[in-house]
Structure formats: structure tokens, C-alpha cells
C-alpha positions in Angstrom: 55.7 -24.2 202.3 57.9 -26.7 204.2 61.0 -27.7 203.0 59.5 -31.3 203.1 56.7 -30.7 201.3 59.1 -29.1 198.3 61.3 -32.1 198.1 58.2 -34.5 197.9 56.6 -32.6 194.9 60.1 -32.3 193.8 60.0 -36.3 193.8 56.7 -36.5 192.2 57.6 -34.1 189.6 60.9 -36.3 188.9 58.7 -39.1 189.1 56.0 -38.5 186.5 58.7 -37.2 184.5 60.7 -40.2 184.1 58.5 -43.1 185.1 57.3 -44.1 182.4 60.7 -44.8 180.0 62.9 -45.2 183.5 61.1 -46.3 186.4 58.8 -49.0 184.2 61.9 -51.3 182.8 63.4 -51.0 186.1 60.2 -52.5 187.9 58.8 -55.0 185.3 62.6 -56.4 185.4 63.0 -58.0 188.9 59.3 -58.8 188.2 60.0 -61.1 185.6 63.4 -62.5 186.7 65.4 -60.4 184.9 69.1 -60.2 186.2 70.4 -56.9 186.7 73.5 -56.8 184.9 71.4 -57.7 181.7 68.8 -55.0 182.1 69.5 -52.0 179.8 69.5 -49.0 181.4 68.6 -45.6 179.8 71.6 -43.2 178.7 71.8 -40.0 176.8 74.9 -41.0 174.6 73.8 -40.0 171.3 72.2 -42.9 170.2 68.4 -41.2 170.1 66.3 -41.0 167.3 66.5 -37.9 165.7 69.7 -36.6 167.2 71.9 -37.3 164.0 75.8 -38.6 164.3 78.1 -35.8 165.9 
């Protein structure tokens, strides 16, 4: 297999993985006029259900 061919599935992979909480917000958001600054983006700080206070 090319090595083009593994970084597109690799991208498709990543994709399908994360679209739907990541990619979503950050499309729907220009869509609807949402500046950029304003638009919360998705971090791992703790803050998740579920994943108690450290």
C-alpha cells in the first residue's frame, strides 16, 4: 500500500472518530454566524462526566 493511501485512511479514521463531537460544532458555527473566539472548543481538562475531581 502507498504511503498516500495510508495517510488518507489515516484521515478518515481520525475523521469518523472525532466528527461527530469536533468537526460538527466547528462547521455548524461559521454556518450560523458564530464568531470564532466565542465558539467552545473541545478539551480534555478534567471537566468530563464521569472522570471525578483529581
Amino acid at each position: 500500500m502507498r504511503t498516500g493511501a495510508k495517510l488518507a485512511g489515516f484521515a478518515l479514521a481520525l475523521a469518523a472518530l472525532f466528527g461527530g463531537a469536533y468537526g460538527v460544532g466547528h462547521v455548524v458555527g461559521p454556518l450560523r454566524g458564530e464568531p470564532a473566539v466565542e465558539r467552545p472548543v473541545p478539551q480534555h481538562d478534567g471537566d468530563m462526566p464521569g472522570m471525578g475531581e483529581r
